[in-house]
C-alpha positions as CSV (number, residue, x, y, z in Angstrom):
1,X,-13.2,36.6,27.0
2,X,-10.5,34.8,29.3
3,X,-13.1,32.7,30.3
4,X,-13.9,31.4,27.1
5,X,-10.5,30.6,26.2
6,X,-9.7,29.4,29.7
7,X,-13.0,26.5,29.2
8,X,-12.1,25.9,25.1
9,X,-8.3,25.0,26.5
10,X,-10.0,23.0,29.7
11,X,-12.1,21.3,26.5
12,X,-9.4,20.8,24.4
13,X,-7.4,18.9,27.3
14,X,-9.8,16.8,28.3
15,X,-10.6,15.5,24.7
16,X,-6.6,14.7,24.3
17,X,-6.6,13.1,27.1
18,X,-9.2,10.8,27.2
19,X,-8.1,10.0,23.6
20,X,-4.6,8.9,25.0
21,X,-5.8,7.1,28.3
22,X,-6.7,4.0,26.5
23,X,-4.0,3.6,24.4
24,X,-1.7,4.3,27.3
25,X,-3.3,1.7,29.4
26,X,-3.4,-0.7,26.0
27,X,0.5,-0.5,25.6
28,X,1.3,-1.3,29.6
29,X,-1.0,-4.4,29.5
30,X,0.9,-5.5,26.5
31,X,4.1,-4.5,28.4
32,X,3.0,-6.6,31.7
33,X,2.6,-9.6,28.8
34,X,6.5,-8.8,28.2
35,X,7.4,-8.4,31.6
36,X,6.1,-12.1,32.6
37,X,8.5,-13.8,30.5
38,X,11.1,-12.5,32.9
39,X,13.9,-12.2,30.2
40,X,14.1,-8.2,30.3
41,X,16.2,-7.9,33.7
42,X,13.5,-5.3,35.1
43,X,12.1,-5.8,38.5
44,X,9.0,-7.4,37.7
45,X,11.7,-10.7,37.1
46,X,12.2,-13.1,39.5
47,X,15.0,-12.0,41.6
48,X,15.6,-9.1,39.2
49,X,17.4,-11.8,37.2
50,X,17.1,-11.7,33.2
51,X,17.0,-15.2,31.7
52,X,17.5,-15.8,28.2
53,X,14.8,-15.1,25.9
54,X,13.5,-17.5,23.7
55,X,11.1,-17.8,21.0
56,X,8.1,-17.0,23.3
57,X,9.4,-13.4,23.8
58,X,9.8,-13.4,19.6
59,X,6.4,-14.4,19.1
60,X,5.1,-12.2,21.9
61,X,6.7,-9.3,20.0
62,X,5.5,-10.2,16.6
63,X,1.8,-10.9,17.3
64,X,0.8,-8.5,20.4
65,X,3.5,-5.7,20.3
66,X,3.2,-3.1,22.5
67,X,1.5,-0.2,20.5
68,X,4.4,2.5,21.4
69,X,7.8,0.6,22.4
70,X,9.3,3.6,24.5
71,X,11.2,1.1,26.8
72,X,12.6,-0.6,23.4
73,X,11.7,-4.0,24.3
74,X,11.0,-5.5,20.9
75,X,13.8,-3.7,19.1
């Protein structure tokens, strides 16, 4: 009987997680988009140095945001 449970849960896992592996990977190539414009003071920037952001970053935001904005980038 534990083994049946133990595979359903081994199942169950898998399904959630290759549900949430492509939206994962979806929301950190829309991040790397972000992180080009070099205006969010994160590593990725030239130096480390956050320039001002313009309308780009705006428009960047508004057409291709990333799909969950847990590092609050467009807020």
């Amino acid at each position: 009987m534990w083994r049946a449970r133990l595979a359903v849960a081994a199942v169950v896992l898998a399904v959630i997680a290759l549900a949430v592996w492509p939206v994962w990977r979806e929301n950190e190539r829309r991040y790397d988009a972000l992180r080009l414009t070099g205006c969010f003071g994160d590593t990725t920037a030239w130096l480390g140095v956050a320039q001002p952001c313009t309308g780009n970053v705006r428009r960047l935001c508004r057409d291709v945001p990333p799909l969950i904005d847990w590092r609050r980038f467009c807020s």
